[in-house]
N, C-alpha and C positions, 0 to 999 in steps of 0.2 A: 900848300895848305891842304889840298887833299889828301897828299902825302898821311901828313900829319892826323888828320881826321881819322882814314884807315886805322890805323897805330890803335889810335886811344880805342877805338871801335875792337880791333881783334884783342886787344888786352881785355875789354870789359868783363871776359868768361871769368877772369880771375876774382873778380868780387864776387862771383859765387860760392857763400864759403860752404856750402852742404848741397851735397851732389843727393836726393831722394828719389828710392821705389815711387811707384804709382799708387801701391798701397801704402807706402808709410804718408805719403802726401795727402790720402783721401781721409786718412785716421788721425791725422791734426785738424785736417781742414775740420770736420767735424765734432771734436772737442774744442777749438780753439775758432770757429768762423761764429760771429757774432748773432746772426739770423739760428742758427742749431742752436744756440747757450737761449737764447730767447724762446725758441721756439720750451725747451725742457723746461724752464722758469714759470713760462704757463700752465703747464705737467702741474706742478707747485700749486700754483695760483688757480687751479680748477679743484685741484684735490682739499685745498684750503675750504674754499667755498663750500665743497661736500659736508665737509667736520662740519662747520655753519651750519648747514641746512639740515642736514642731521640730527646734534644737538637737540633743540626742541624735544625732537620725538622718543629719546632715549629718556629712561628714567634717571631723574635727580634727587642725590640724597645730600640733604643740607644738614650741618651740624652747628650748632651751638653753644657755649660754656659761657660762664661768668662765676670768676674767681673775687668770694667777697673776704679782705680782711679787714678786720677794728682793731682798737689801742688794748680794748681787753673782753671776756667772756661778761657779757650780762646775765646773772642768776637773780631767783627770786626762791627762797625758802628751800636754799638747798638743790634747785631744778637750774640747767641751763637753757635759759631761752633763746638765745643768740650765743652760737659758738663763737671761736677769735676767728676762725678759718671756715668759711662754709662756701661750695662747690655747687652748681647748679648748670647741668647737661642737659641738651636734648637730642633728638638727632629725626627726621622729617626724610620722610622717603616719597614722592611723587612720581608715578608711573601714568603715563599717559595712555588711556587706552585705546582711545581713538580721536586720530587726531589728520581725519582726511589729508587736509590743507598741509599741514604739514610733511606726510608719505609723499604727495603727489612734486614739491619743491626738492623733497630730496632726490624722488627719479628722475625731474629731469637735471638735478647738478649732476648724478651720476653719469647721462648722458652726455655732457659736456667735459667731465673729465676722460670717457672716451674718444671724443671729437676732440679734444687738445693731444690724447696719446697720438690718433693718428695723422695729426696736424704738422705733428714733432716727425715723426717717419715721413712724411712728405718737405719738411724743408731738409730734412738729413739727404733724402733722395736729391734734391734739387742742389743742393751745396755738394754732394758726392759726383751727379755728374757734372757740375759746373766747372770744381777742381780736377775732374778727368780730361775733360774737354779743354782746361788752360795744358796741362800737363800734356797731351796727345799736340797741343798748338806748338810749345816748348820743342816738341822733337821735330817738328814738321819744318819750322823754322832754319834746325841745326841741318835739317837736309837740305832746302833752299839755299843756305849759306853757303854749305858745301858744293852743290849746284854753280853757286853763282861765283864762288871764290875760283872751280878748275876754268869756267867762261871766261873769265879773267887773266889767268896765268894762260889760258890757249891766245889770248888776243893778242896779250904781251909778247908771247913768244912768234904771234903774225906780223907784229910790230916790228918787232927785231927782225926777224926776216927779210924782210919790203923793204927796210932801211940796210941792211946789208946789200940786198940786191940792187936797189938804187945807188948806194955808193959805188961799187963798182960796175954801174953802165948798163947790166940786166935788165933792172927794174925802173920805173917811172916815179916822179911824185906824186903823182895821184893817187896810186898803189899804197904809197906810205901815208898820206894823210890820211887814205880810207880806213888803215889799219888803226892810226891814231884816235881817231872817229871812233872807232868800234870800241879799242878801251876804256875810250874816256867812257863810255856809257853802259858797258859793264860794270867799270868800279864807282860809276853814279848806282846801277843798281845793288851793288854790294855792300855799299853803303846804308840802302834804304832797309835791305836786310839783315845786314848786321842790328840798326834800331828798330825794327821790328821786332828780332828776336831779345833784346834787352825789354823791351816793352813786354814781351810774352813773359818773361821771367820773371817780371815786377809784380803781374797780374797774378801770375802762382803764386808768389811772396805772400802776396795779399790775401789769396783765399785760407793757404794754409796757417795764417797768423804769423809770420816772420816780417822782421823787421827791414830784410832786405829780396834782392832776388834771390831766386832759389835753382839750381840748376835738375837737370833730369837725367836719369840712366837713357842711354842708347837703343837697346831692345826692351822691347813690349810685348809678352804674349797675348793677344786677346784672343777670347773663345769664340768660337764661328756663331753667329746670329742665329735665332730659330727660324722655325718655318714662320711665314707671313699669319696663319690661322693663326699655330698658336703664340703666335708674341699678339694679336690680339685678346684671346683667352686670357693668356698671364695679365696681358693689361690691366686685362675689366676684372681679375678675382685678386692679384697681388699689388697693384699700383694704391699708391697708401693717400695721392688726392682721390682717384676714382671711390675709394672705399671712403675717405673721410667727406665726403660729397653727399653720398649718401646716406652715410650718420646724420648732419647737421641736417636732408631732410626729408629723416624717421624723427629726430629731436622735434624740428618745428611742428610736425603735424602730429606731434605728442599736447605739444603748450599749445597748438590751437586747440585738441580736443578736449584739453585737461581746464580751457580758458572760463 
């Protein structure tokens, strides 16, 4: 049975059918990861609200027509008083010239449709390294396997051993069950690794929008980390919660003064 088990476990790699970069995995996840598609929708849904609150304050020109026809021209002495066909236009221009309440609804939807841009850069951040961090899990995994698969074949081959030496007279029984011992509970742990690493490749599937697991390249370049200072500096002036944090509140303490 465990035989068996192994089997279908090392076969699993084969329903990987698309082996992906790190970048091409972080460039679906973020077109296709459901939290990024909502986050841009709000983009939308802030920008809309602006046109809205806007409006009001832009001048409006309304027009007008009414097209009249009758059965026939009414005259009287030769004059027509009622044409067959008569046309009647206007057209209304309203410019608002001051219209406070209105300027001040529109600053702050403008305000919100910046707090939604950087809202959308922080769930992109957070979905990019989420999918990095499945991805870097995917590789980690294929190393533990491999780990645990040569653990395995050295037991095997202690096994075999101990049982040769025991057959002919060298070796003891003890020797051989201790060996038997030790493989059985590497290829318990090769096991647990083996679905570990299906699980890690379900979880990639998942962020990148694929309908199944997704497998990973082998080598990864990462760039070396900055200094402690400045990966706090980039923090606090490029991280898109830190900045969108402090939009939503420069916003509130606009609508409380504007209240």
């Amino acid at each position: 049975m465990r035989t068996l088990l192994l089997s279908l476990l090392l076969a699993a790699p084969a329903l990987a059918q698309e082996k992906l970069t790190l970048d091409e995995a972080v460039r679906r996840a973020l077109i296709r990861n459901s939290s990024a598609v909502i986050a841009q929708q709000e983009i939308l849904r802030a920008e809309g609200i602006l046109r809205e609150q806007r409006a009001p304050s832009l001048p409006i020109l309304t027009g007008n027509a009414v097209d009249t026809r009758i059965d026939s021209a009414r005259s009287l002495a030769g004059r027509t008083l009622t044409p067959l066909v008569s046309l009647n236009a206007n057209l209304t221009l309203t410019v608002p010239l001051i219209a406070p309440q209105h300027w001040v609804q529109w600053s702050h939807a403008s305000d919100q449709v910046d707090v939604a841009q950087l809202s959308s850069e922080e769930v992109r951040r957070t979905v990019g390294v989420a999918t990095a961090r499945a991805y870097l899990g995917v590789m980690a995994q294929h190393r533990l396997v491999g780990v645990t698969t040569q653990a395995r074949d050295n037991a095997k081959s202690h096994l075999d051993d101990a049982h040769a030496r025991f057959e002919v007279g060298s070796g003891n029984r003890l020797d051989e069950v201790r060996a038997a011992q030790e493989l059985a509970t590497d290829e318990s742990q090769l096991s647990a690794a083996l679905a570990a690493l299906d699980r890690s490749r379900e979880a990639l599937g998942v962020l990148v929008g694929e309908e199944g697991p997704v497998e990973v390249e082998q080598q990864v370049t990462l760039p070396a980390p900055p200094a402690p200072d400045d990966a706090l500096r980039e923090a606090e002036e490029k991280r898109a919660d830190v900045r969108a944090q402090k939009l939503r509140t420069e916003a509130a303490r606009r609508v409380l003064r504007d209240s």
